[in-house]
C-alpha positions in Angstrom: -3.5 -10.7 15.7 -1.8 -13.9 15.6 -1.3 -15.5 12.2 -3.9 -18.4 13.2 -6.3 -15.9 13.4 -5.5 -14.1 10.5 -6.0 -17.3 8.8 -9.3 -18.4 10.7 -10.6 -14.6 9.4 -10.1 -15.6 6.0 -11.7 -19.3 6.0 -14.7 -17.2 7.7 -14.8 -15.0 4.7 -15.3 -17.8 2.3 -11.3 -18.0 1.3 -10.8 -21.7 -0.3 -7.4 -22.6 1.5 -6.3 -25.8 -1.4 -3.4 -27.9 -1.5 -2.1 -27.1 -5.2 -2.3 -23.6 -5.5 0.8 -21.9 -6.8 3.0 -19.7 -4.9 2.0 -16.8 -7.0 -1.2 -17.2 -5.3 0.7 -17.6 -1.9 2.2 -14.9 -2.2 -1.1 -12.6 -3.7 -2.8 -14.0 0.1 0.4 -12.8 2.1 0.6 -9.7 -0.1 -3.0 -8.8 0.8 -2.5 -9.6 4.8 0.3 -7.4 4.7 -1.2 -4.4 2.7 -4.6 -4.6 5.2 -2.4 -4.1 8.0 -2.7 -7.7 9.5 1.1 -8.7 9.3 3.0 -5.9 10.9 6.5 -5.3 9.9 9.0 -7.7 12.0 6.4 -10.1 11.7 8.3 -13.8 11.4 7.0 -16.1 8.7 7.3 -19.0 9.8 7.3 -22.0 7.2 5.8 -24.8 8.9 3.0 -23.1 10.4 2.4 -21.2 7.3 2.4 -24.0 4.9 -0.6 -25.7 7.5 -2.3 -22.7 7.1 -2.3 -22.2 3.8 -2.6 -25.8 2.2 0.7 -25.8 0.7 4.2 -27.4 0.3 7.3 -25.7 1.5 8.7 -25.3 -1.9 5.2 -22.8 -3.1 5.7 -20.9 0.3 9.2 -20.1 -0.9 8.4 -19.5 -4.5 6.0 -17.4 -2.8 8.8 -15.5 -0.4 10.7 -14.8 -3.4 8.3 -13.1 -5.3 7.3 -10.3 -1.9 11.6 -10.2 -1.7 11.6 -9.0 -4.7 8.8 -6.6 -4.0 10.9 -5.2 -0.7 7.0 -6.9 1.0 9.8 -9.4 2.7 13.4 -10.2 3.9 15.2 -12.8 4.8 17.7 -12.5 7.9 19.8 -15.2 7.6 19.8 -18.4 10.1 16.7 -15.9 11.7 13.7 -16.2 8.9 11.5 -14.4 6.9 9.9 -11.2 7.9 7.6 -9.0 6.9 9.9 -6.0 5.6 10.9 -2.5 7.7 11.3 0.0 4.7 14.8 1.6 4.8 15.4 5.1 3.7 16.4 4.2 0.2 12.8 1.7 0.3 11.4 5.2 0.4 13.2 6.7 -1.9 12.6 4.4 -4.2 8.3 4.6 -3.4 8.3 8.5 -4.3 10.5 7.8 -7.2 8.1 5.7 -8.8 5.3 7.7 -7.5 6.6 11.1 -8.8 5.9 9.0 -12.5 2.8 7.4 -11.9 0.7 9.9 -10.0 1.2 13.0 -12.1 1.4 11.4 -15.6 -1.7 9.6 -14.7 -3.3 13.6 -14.3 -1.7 14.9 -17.0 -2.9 12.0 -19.3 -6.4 11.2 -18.0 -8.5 8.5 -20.3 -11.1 8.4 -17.7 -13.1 11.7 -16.9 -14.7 9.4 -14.2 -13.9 10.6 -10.6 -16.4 9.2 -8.7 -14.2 6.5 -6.6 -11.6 10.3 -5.7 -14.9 11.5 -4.4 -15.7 8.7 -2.0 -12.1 8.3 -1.0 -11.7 11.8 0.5 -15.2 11.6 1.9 -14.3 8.6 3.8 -10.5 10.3 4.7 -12.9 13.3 5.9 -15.1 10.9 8.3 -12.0 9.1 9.4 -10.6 12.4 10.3 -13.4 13.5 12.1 -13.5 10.3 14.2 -9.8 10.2 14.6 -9.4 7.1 13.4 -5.4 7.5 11.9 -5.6 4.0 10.2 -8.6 4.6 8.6 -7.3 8.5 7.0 -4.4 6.8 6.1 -6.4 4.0 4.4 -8.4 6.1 2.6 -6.2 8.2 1.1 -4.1 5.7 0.1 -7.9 4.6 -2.0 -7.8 8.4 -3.4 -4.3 7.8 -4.8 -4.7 4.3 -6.4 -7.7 6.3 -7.7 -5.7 8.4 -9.5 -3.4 6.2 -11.5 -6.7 4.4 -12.6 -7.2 7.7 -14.4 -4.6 6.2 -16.9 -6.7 3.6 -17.4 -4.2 0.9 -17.5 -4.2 -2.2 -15.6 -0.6 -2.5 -15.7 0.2 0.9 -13.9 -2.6 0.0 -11.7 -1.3 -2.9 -10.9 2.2 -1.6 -10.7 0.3 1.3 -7.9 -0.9 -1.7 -5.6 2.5 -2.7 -4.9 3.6 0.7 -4.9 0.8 1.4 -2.3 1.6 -2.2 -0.3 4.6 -1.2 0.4 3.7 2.6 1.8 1.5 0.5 4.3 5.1 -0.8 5.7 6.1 2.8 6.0 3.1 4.1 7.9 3.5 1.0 10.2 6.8 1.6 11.0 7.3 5.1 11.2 3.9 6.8 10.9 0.8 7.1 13.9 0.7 10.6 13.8 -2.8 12.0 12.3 -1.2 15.2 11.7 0.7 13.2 9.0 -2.1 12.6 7.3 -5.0 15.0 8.3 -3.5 18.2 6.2 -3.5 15.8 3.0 -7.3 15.1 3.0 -7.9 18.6 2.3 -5.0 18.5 -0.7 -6.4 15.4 -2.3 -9.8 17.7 -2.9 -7.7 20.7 -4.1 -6.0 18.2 -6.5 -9.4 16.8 -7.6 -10.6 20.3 -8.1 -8.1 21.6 -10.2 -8.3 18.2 -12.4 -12.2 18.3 -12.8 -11.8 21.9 -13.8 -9.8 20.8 -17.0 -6.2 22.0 -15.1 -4.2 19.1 -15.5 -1.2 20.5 -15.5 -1.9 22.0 -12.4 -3.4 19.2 -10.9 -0.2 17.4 -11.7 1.9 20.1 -10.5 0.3 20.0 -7.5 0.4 16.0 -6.9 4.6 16.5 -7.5 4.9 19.2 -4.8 2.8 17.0 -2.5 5.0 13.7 -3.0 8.1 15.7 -2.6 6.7 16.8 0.6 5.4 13.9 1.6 8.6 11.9 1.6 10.7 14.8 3.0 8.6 14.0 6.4 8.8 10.5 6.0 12.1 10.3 5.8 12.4 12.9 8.9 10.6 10.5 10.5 12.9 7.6 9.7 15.9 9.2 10.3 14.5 10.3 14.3 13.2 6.1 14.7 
């Protein structure tokens, strides 16, 4: 999908493209692209075509730019661009890192005995699986995780999981097509469930640890044979 289409898709949806916006919001419209799986990693950025499209000077774009640098969503190559970002090894290191704290505290520490959204996640992961539809598991279960740090009930960490889970959608594009990556993990996420709506937290978050760990050890398999 080229990034005039991408663009067309969202004036179609009813997105207001406007002239003085601020590049936080920029950058929230690129962030959102690149998290639904619409700009690819490698993707060039260019300015020009990017400021037409989105209504706004040079100067928001790159206010915009900075702030998805600093959120590993972009990098600049010198006298090349800006790209959307191929995660490194430590970029993964760094996800599990901060998912090792958000994931099993948010079990451990539940304000919310709500779990309806963790039961529609793995029911849609389920479906996917059965259709054998990779991007759609993967989707999903990225749902039943961000799921599971609204447990916390805290914007903040919620908000802090969204960028967290942006930039595992860079991972699975790079390195990830596989659906026996994801398929064992749709059956895990309703063990973890279980074991939390049963009043086993700890376990629960015990669980969720042994899962990340695993989780990156393939990842980072799988980066290190790309």
């Amino acid at each position: 999908m080229t990034l005039d289409q991408i663009f067309a898709d969202l004036r179609r949806q009813g997105t207001t493209v406007r002239h003085a916006e601020t590049g936080s919001w920029a950058a929230e419209v690129l962030r959102e692209r690149i998290s639904a799986g619409q700009l690819v990693p490698g993707t060039k950025l260019s300015e020009e075509p990017l400021c037409d499209l989105l209504g706004v000077s040079r100067n928001t774009l790159r206010e915009a730019f900075a702030t998805l640098a600093i959120e590993h969503m972009v990098a600049r190559i010198p006298n090349r661009g800006v790209f959307v970002a191929r995660p490194t090894a430590d970029d993964i290191r760094e996800i599990y890192r901060v998912r090792r704290f958000l994931e099993p505290a948010a079990l451990l520490w539940s304000t919310s005995p709500t779990t309806d959204a963790l039961h529609a996640a793995i029911e849609r992961a389920r479906q996917a699986r059965s259709r054998g539809s990779v991007a759609d598991m993967a989707g999903a279960n990225q749902d039943f995780h961000a799921g599971v740090v609204a447990l916390a009930g805290s914007e903040g960490l919620s908000r802090q999981m969204a960028q967290v889970l942006a930039e595992m959608r860079l991972v699975f594009h790079s390195m990830v097509a596989d659906p026996l990556f994801h398929a064992p993990y749709v059956d895990e996420n309703a063990g973890i469930l279980e074991r939390f709506e049963a009043g086993e937290h700890s376990e629960a978050a015990a669980l969720m640890v042994e899962y990340l760990e695993r989780a990156e050890r393939q990842l980072l398999e799988a980066h290190a044979r790309a």
